[in-house]
N, C-alpha and C positions, 0 to 999 in steps of 0.2 A: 305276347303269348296268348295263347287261345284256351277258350274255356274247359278243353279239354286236356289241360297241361297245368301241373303245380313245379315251381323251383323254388327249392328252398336250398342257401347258402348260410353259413355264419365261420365263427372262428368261436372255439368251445374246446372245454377239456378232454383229453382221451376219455376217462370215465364215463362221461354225459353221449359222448361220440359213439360208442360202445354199446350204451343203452340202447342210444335209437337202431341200433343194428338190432339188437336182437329182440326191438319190439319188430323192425321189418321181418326178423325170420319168424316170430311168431305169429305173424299175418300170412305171410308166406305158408305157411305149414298149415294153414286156417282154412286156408283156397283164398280171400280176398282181403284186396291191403288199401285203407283209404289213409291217405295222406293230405291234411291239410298245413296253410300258412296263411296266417289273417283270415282275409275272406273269402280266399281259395280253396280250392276240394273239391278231392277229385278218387272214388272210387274203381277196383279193377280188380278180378276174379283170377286166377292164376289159370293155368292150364297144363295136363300133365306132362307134356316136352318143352323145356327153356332151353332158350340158348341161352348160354353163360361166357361174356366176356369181362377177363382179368386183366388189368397191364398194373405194372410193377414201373416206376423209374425209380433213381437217383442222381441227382447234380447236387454239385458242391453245394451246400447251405440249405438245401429241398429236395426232400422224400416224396413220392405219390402215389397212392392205391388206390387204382378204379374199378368198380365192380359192374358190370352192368348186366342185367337180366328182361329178357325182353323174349315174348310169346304169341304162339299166332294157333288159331284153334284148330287148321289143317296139317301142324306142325307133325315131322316123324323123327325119330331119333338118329343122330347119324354118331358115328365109332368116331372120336378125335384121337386127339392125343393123349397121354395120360399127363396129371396136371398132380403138382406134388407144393404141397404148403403145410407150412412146418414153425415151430418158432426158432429153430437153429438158424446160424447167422451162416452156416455152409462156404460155398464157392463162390 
């Protein structure tokens, strides 16, 4: 991994999981979000158009939610699709 990159993995409770989300959206909302692990860190300023990718699975025995946000400073808005998240268990 290069020094311009942090991963960080573990296995932790929804609660704690949770947290760190919405310390990310409160960096997010800040304009910039440093993320360290050990002796990694690594700061990034946000930019007003993200792209936002979502995937959803499920297979028998594992669920999976990926968020991923990622920004470029020449970035322009483009019209998707509309995107519907909810806590109802629906269709």
């Amino acid at each position: 991994m290069s020094s311009n990159e942090v991963s960080f993995k573990t296995k932790t409770d929804l609660e704690s999981a949770i947290g760190h989300l919405e310390k990310v959206v409160a960096c997010l909302k800040a304009g910039q979000v440093r993320i360290g692990s050990g002796e990694q860190a690594i700061s990034i300023k946000t930019e007003n158009v993200t792209k936002l990718q979502i995937e959803a699975g499920k297979k028998p025995g594992k669920q999976s939610l990926s968020i991923k946000l990622t920004w470029r400073a020449d970035a322009v808005v483009e019209n998707g699709e509309d995107l519907t998240i909810s806590s109802d268990e629906g269709d």
